[in-house]
N, C-alpha and C positions, 0 to 999 in steps of 0.2 A: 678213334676206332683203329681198329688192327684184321687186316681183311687175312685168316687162316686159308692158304689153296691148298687143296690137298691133291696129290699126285694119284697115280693110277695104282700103285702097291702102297698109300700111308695107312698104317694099321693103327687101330684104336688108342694103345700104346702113346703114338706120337702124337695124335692129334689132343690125348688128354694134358702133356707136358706142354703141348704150344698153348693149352687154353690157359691150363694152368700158371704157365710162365705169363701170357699176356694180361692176367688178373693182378698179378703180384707186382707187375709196375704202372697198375692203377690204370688201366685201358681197357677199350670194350672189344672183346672180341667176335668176328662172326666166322663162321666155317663154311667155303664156297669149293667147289670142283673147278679144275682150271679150264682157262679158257681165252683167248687172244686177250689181250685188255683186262681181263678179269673180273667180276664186276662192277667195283664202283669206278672204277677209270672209266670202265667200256663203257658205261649208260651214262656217267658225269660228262663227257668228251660228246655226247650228244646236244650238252646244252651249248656248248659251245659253238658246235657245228653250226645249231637252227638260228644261235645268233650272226654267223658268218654267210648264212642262206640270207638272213632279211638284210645283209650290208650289198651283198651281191643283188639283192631285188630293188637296191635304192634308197632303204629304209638308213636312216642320219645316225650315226653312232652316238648322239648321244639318247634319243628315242630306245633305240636298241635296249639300252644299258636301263633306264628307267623304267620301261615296261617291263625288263626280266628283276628287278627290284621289285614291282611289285606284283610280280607272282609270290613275292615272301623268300626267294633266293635271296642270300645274303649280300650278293653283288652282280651287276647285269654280266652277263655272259664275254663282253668284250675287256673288262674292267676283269675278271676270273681268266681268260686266258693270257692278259698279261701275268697276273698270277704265278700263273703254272710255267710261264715264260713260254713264249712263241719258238723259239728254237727245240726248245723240246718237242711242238708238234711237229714241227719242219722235221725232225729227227725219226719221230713214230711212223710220219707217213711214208717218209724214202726208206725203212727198215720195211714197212708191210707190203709197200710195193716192191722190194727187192724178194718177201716171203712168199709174195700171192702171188708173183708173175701176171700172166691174163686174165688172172681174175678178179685183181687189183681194181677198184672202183675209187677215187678220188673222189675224196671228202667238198665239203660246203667249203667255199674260201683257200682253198689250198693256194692256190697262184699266187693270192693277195699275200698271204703267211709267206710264201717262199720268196716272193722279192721284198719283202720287210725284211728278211733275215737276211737276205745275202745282201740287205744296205747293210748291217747292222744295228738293225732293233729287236731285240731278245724278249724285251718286254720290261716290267717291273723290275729285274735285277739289274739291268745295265742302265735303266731310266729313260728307255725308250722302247715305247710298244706302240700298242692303239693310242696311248695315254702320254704326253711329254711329264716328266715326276722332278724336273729339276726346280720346280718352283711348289708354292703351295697357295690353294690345292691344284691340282695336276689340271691340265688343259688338255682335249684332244689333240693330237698332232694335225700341222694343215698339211700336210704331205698325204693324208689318208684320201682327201678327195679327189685325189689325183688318183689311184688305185683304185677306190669306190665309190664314183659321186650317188649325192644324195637327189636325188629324182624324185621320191614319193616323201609324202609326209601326212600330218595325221589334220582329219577337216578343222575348223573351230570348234576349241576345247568345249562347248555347250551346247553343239550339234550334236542330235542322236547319233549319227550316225559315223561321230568322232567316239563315242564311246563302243560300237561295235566294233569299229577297227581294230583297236586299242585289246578288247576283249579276244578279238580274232587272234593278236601278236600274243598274249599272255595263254592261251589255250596251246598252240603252234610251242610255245619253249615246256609247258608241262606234258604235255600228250606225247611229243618227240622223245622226251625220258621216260614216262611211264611204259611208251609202248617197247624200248630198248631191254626196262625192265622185264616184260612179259615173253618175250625174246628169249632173254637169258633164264629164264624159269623153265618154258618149252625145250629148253636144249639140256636142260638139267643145273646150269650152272647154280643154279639156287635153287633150296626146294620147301624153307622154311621163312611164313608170310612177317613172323616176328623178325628175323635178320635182314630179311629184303629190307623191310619198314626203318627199321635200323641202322641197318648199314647205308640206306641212302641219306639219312638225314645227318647222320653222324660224320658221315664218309665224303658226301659233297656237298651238302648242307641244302637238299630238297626241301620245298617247302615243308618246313616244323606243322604248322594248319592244317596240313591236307592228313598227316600222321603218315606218310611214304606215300611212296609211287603204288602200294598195293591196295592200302586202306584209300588209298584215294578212286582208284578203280573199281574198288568193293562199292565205295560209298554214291558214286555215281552210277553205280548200277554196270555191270557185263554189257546188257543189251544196248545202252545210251553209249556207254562209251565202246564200243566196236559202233556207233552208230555213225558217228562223232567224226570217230580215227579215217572211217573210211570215205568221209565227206573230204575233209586234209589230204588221206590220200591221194585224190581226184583232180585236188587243186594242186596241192603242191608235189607230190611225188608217191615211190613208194617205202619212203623212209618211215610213213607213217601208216604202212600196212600193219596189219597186227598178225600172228601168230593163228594157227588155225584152233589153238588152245584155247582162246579167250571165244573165238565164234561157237566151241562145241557146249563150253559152259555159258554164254548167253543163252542157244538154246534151251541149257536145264534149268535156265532160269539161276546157276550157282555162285556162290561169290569162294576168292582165294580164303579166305581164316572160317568159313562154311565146311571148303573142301578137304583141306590141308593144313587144318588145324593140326599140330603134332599127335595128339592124342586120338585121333583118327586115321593118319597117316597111319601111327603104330599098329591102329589096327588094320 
């Protein structure tokens, strides 16, 4: 994927050479309006977060990591921001709080990320993150439980009420992206349901099954999921507020590729 931002004066001109040019060395392109993070960072950086919410809540990193596998994310949330290398978010968040001043709000896990890094654990590239990589395959680090012990865990695997939980943790890492996604739709950052759908799958690798964060929203219905969001909300924060966008189309009963299909839009 190749995420197009277009600036406040890019004229049609430019945005046809960038598509153009990003077609010709065989990459998908999507065209987003800017925006801190932009979008697929800014809603992918959420899956990460809600996995640094359930380490902070107690929940075992390697729990974490297997429940956000099988949401159908290609790798659990802990295991992806080594990835991305943890110094890079150490880096994002002391830039945003130096851009937003007072109005800086401190992400899930920040603490934990900030004295990882100033040990020296970067993640994947240096071969020390959440994950020790000098051996195969890779072992949690024991130095994490010292930063986040592990307090909660999940009932016996064959209790119902092991599978609710379980169900609870996988709802909590898709709903915290979807609703990120609906976010940056209300603010304009995206306004076309095929490149949302797109760009997330391509761009952080959202669950492939669900078809995006938007066809996933469509397919559970407006009303269920604002039903849903705002139960999370209640419990866990209001990360998982939604947008008063999605509340005015429950009401009409509307879905995104109903509403905003291109060919309606045009019209």
């Amino acid at each position: 994927l190749v995420e197009i931002i277009l600036g406040e004066k890019t004229g049609q001109a430019a945005i046809a050479k960038a598509l153009d040019y990003v077609l010709k060395i065989k990459k998908t392109p999507i065209v987003v309006n800017d925006s801190r993070g932009f979008y697929t960072s800014r809603c992918f950086s959420t899956f990460l977060m809600e996995g640094m919410a359930m380490l902070e809540e107690g929940y075992g990193p390697a729990l974490i990591d297997n429940v956000g596998r099988m949401t159908g994310m290609p790798r659990g949330p802990l295991e992806m921001h080594d990835d991305v290398a943890l110094d890079l978010s150490y880096k994002i968040a002391k830039q945003t709080r130096q851009d937003l001043g007072d109005k800086y709000v401190p992400t899930e896990g920040e603490d934990i990320v900030a004295k990882m890094v100033e040990g020296g654990r970067f993640g994947r590239k240096n071969g020390k993150g959440f994950y020790d990589y000098d051996q195969k395959p890779k072992t949690i680090w024991k130095g994490l439980g010292e930063l986040a012990p592990t307090t909660k865990g999940i009932d016996q695997p064959e209790a119902p009420t092991a599978f609710a939980q379980i169900d609870e943790l996988k709802t909590r890492l898709l709903y915290r992206q979807a609703v990120e996604v609906a976010r940056c739709w209300e603010e304009g950052v995206i306004d076309d349901p095929r490149e949302a759908d797109l760009g997330a799958i391509l761009g952080w690798g959202f669950a492939p099954w669900t078809g995006g964060p938007i066809s996933m929203i469509d397919g559970i219905g407006l009303a269920k999921f604002v039903e849903t969001a705002d139960r999370l909300a209640a419990a866990y924060g209001d990360r998982f507020k939604v947008p008063q966008l999605l509340r005015d189309m429950a009401a009409k009963n509307e879905t995104f590729y109903g509403k905003f299909a291109p060919e309606k839009a045009a019209a």
